[in-house]
N, C-alpha and C positions, 0 to 999 in steps of 0.2 A: 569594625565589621558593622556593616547596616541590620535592617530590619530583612525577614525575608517575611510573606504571606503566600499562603495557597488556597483557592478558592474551596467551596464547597463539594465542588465535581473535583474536582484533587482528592480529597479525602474519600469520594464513593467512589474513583478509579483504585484506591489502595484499598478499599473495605477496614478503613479504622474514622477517627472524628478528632477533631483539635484538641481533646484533651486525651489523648494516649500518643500523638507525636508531635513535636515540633518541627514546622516548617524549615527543608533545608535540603541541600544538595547531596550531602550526606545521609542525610536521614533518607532521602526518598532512594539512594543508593542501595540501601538496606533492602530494600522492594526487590532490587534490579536480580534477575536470575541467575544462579552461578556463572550458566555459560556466558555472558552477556555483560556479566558487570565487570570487567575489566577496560570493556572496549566502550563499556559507555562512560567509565567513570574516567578514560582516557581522552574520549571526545568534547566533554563538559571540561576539563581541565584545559583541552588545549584553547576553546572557543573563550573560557574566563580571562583566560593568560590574553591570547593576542585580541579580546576586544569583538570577536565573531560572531558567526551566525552557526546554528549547531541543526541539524536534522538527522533524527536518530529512531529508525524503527527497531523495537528488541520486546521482549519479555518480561515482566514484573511477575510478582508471584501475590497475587489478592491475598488478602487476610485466611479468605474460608480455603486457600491451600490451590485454587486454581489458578492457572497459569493463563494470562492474559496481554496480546498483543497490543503496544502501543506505540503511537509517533508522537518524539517528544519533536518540538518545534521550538528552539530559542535564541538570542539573542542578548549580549552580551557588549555594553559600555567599556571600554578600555579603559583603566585610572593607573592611578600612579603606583611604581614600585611594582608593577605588574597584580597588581590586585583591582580586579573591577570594581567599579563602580555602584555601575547597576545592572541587572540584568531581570527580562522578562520573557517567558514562558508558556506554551500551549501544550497539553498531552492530551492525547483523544485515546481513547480505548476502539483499537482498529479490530479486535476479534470478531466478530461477527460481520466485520469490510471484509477479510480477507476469509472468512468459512464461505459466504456469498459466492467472492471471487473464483475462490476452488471451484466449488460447484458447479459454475456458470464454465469454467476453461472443462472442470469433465465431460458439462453437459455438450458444449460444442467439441469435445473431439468425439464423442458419441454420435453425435450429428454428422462430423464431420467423415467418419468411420462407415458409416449406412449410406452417406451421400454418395462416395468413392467408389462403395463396392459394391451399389445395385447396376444390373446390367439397360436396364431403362434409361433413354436419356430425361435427366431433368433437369430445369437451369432457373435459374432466378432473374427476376425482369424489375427494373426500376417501375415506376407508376409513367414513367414517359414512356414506357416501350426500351428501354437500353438490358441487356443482358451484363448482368452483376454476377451471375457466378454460376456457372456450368461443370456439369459433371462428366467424367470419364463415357459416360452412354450418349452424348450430345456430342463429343471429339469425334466419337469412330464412324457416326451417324453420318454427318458434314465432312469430316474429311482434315478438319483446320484445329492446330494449337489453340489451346487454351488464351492465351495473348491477341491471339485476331481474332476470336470470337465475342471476348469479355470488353464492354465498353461501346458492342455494335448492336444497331435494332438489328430484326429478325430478316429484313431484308437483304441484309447480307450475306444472308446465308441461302437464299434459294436463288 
């Protein structure tokens, strides 16, 4: 069995420090959340075994009890006897990517929800004059689908 290391940001993504855990695949399994660590500690075993590359978004559980979304990112030397070699690793702490993301998809179906359903037409224009995206009050005004309006200047429509 080699050496394993984990960097400094390893240890603030778990909320503990190199002397209360030793670096390891198991040990950082310990983190992994109920629902979760089956399928990640399935994932890491099969990527060890055949020598692979591993991408795995799931759940850890931080030290102070919060739950926090990460993608682990690794890779995995093949060696003999089906035991790796070597392998290296990235985890990012994605919670705050993916609270963003939320936000951004509510805030554009909200957008999207007000756009639809005012009876005004109003349409979206590139900086060249091209029509990007027209609403329900722009179709009934002109006459034409959504598909032959989007993608045309305004000229084609009078």
């Amino acid at each position: 069995q080699g050496n394993c290391y984990w960097s400094d940001g390893m240890y603030t993504i778990l909320g503990c420090d190199d002397t209360e855990i030793c670096p390891g695949c198991g040990n950082y399994l310990n983190y992994v959340t109920p629902e979760d660590h089956d399928r990640v500690q399935a994932e890491l075993q099969a990527a060890m075994l055949s020598g692979g590359e591993l991408e795995s978004i799931h759940y850890i559980k931080h030290r102070n009890g919060e739950e926090r979304l990460v993608r682990l990112s690794a890779e995995f030397t093949a060696g003999r006897e089906g035991v790796s070699e070597r392998g290296f690793g990235i985890i990012q702490d994605i919670t705050e990517q993916n609270k963003i993301e939320a936000a951004l998809r509510e805030s554009e179906a909200n957008y999207r929800g007000l756009f639809n359903t005012v009876h005004e037409a109003i349409y979206v224009m590139s900086a060249q004059g091209i029509f990007l995206d027209v609403n329900q009050g722009v179709l009934d005004m002109y006459g034409f689908t959504y598909d032959e309006i989007v993608g045309k200047d305004p000229s084609f429509v009078s």
